[in-house]
One Martini backbone bead per residue (centre of mass of N, CA, C, O) as a GRO file, in nm:
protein
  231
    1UNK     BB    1   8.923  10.382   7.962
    2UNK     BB    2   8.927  10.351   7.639
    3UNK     BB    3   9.174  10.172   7.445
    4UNK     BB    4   9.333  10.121   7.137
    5UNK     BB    5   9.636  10.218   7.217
    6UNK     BB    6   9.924  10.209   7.391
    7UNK     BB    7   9.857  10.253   7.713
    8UNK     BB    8  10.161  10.235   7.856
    9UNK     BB    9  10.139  10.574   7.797
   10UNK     BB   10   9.891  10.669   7.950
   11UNK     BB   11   9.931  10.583   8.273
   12UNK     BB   12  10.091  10.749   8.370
   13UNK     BB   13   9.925  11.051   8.285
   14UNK     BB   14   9.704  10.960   8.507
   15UNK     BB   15   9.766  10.848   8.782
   16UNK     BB   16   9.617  10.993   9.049
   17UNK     BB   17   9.338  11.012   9.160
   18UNK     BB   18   9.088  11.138   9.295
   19UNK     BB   19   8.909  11.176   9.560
   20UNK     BB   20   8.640  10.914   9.502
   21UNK     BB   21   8.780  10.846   9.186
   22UNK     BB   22   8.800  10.605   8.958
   23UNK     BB   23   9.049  10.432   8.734
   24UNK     BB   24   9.013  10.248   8.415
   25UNK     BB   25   9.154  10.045   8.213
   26UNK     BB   26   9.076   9.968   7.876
   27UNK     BB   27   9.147   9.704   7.625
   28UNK     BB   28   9.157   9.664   7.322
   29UNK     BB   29   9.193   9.402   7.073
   30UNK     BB   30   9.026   9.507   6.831
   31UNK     BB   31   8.869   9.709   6.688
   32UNK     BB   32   8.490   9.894   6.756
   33UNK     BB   33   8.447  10.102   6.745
   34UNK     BB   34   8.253  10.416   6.853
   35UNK     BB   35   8.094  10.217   6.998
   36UNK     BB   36   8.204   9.962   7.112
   37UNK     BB   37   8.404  10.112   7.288
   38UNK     BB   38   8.176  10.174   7.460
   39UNK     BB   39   8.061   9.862   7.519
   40UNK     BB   40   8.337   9.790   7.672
   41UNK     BB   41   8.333   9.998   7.882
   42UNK     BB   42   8.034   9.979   8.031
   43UNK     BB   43   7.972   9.658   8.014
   44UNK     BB   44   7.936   9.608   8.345
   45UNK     BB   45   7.978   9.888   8.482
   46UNK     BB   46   7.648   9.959   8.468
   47UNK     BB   47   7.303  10.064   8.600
   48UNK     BB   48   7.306  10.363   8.454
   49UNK     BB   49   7.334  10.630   8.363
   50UNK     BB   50   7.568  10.764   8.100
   51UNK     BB   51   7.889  10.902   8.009
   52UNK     BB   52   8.031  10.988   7.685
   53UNK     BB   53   8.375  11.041   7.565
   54UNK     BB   54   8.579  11.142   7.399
   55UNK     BB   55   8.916  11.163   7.333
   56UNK     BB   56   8.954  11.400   7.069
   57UNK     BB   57   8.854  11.639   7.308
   58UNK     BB   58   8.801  12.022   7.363
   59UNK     BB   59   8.635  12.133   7.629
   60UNK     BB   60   8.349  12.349   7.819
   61UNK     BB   61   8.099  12.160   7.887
   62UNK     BB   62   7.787  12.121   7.989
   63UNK     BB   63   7.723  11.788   8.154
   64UNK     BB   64   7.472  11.913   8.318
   65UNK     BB   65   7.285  11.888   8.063
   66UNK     BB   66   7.268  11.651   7.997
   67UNK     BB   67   7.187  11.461   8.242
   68UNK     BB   68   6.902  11.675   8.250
   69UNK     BB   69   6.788  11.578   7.987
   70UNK     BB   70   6.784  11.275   8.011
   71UNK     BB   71   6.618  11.265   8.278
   72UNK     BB   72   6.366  11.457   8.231
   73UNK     BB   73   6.360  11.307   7.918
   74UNK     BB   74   6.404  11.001   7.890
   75UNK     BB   75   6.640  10.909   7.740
   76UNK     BB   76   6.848  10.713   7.537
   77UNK     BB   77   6.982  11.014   7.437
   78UNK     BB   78   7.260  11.264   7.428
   79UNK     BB   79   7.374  11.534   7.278
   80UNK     BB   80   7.628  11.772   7.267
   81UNK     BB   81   7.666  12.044   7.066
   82UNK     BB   82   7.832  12.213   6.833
   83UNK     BB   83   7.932  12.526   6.633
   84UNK     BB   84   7.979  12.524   6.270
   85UNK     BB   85   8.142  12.607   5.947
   86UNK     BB   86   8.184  12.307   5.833
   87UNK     BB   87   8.000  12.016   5.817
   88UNK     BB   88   8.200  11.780   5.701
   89UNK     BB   89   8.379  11.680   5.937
   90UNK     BB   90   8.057  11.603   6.068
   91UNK     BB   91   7.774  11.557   6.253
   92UNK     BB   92   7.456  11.661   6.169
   93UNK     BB   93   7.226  11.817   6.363
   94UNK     BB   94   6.860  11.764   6.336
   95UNK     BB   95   6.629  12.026   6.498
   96UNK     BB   96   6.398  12.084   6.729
   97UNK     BB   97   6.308  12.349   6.986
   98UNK     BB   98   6.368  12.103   7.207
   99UNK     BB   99   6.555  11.879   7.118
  100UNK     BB  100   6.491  11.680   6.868
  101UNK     BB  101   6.610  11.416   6.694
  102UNK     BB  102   6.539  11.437   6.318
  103UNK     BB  103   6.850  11.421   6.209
  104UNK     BB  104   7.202  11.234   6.123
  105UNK     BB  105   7.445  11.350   5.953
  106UNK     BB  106   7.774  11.196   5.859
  107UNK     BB  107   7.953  11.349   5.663
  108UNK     BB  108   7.899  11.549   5.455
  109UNK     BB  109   7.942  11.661   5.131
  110UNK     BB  110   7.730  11.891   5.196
  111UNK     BB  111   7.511  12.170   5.294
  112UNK     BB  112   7.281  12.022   5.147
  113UNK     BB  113   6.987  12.073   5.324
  114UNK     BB  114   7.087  12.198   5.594
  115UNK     BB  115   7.099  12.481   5.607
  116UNK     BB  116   7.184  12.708   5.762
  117UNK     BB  117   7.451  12.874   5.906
  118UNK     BB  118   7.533  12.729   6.170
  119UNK     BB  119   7.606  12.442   6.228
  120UNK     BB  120   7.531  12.116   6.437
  121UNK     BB  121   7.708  11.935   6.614
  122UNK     BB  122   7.906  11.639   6.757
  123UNK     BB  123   8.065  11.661   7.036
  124UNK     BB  124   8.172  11.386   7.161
  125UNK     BB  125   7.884  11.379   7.383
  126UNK     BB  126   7.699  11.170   7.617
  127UNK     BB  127   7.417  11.064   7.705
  128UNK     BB  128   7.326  10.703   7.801
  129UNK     BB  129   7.099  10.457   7.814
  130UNK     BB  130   7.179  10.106   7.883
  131UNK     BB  131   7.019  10.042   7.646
  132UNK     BB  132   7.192  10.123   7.409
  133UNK     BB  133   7.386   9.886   7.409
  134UNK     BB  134   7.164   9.657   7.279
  135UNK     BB  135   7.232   9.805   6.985
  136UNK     BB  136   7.539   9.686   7.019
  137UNK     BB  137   7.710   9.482   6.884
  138UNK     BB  138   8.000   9.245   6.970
  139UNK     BB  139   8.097   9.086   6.691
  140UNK     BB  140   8.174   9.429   6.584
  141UNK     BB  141   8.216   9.700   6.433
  142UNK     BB  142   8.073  10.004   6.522
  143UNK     BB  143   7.863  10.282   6.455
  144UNK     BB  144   7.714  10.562   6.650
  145UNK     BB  145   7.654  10.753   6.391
  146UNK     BB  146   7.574  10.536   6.122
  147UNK     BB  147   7.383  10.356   6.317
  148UNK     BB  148   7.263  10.413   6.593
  149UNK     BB  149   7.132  10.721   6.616
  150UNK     BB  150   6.974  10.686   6.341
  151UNK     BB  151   6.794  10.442   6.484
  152UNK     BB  152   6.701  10.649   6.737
  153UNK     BB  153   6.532  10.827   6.554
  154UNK     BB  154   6.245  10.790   6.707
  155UNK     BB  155   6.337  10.686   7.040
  156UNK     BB  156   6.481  10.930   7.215
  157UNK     BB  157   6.652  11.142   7.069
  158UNK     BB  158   6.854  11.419   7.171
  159UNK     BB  159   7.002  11.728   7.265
  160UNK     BB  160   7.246  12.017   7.302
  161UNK     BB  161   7.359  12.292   7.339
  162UNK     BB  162   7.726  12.448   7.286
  163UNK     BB  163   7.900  12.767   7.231
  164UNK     BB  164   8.159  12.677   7.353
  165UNK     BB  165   8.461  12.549   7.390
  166UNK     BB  166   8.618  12.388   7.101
  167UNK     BB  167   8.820  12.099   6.993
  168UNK     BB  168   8.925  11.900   6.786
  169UNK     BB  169   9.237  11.695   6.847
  170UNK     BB  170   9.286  11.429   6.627
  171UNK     BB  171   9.533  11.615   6.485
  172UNK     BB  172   9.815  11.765   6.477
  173UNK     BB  173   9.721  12.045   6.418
  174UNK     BB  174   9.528  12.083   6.635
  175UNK     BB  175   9.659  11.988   6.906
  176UNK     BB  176   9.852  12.257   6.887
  177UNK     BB  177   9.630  12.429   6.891
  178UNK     BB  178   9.531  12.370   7.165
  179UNK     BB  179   9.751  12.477   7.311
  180UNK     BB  180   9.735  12.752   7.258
  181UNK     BB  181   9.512  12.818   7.375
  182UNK     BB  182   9.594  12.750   7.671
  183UNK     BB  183   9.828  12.936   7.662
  184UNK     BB  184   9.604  13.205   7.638
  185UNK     BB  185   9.302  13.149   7.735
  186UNK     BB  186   9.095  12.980   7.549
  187UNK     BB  187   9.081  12.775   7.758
  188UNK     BB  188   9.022  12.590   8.074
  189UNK     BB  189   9.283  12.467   8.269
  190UNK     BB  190   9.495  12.360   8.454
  191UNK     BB  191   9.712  12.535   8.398
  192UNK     BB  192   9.548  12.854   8.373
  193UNK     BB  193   9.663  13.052   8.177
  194UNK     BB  194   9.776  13.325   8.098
  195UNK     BB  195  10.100  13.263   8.202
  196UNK     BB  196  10.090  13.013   8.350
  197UNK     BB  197  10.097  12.785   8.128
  198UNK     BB  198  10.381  12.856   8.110
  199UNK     BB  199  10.601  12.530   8.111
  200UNK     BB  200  10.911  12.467   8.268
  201UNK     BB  201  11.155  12.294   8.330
  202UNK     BB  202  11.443  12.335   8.510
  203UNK     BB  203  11.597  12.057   8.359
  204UNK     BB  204  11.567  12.166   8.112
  205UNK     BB  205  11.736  12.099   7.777
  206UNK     BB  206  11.885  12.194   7.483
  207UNK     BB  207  12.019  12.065   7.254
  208UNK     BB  208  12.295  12.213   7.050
  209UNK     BB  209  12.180  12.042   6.746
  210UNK     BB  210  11.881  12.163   6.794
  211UNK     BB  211  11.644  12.283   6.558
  212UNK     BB  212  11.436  12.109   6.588
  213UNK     BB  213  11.081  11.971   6.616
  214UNK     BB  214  10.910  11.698   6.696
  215UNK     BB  215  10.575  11.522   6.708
  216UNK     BB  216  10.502  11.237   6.798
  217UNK     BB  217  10.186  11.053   6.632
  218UNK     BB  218  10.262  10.763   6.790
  219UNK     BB  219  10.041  10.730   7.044
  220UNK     BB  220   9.828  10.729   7.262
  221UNK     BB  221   9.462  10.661   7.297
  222UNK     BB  222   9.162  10.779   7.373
  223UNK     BB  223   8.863  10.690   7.301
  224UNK     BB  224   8.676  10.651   7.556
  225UNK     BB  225   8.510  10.827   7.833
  226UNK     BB  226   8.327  10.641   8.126
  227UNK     BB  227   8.079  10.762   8.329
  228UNK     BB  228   7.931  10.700   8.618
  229UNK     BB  229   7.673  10.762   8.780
  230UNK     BB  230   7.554  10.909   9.125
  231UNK     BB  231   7.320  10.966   9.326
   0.00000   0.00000   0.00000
């Protein structure tokens, strides 16, 4: 888990692994963008394909379709794509019916020139062989979207579609959206979906004088997990 801030509010939250799987906490010492935080975690970590996954995003992604696309067409990245309905807020992957990407816009200003809705966009998961890593430079800030991707189109970059669900969880608004969608059962997370999802300690308290709740959005966040794979 590559770490940006706070870490020691993580670390609690992660407590003791499944049997069988190692997790190791990295803390970056000063930001290194969306591609960096990738080498950061993974060099010398890694000695074959591997899945990078953001850290701000709750989905319910076939990861082993990335994986077996990887595989497959021995590709040098594999993206996974959602689709949505206003591309600007997202990197926009134009691709051929074999899933091939033929280009990658960043947050475009509008969907001109981009075809019909709804677009695909970046799902921020990816497969990926480690040659990608020395694409990127380890001495600055580097972005794998508009970096790193561009760079790899007509050099072994592929997508994966999926339709299941999705959610950026990045702003404050997002991440409460996410919970709700727990809290009813549009998404399957360990909670359970309702009604088992509402959770309450039996000795939680609220104070006599407390009329509202404010959400601290001050907290740790992980830029990326990354996985490594395992004949």
């Amino acid at each position: 888990l590559s770490c940006g801030s706070l870490p020691e509010r993580l670390r609690p939250g992660i407590g003791e692994p499944p049997p069988g799987m190692e997790v190791e906490v990295v803390v970056e010492d000063e930001p290194l963008g969306t591609a960096g935080a990738i080498r950061f975690a993974a060099e010398r970590r890694v000695d074959g394909p591997f899945l990078a996954l953001n850290g701000d995003v709750l989905g319910d992604a076939d990861f082993g379709a990335l994986v077996a696309a990887q595989r497959d067409r021995d590709a040098a990245a594999v993206i996974g794509l959602t689709p949505v309905d206003d591309p600007t807020r997202f990197g926009v992957v134009v691709h051929d019916a074999e899933g091939t990407v033929e280009r990658f816009v960043e947050k475009p200003p509008s969907a001109d020139g981009l075809g019909p809705g709804p677009w695909w966009v970046n799902a921020g998961a990816y497969a990926l062989d480690p040659a990608v890593l020395e694409l990127i430079p380890g001495d600055r800030m580097v972005s794998i979207e508009r970096e790193v991707f561009p760079a790899l189109v007509g050099r072994g970059l592929a997508c994966v579609r999926s339709d299941g669900y999705w959610r950026d969880i990045g702003t404050l608004e997002s991440f409460l959206s996410a919970n709700a969608d727990a809290v009813a059962g549009r998404v399957r997370t360990r909670l359970g979906g309702a009604p088992d999802a509402l959770l309450v300690d039996p000795a939680a308290r609220v104070a006599p004088d407390r009329k509202s709740t404010r959400l601290n959005s001050s907290h740790g966040y992980i830029s990326y997990a990354v996985f490594c794979l395992k004949k």
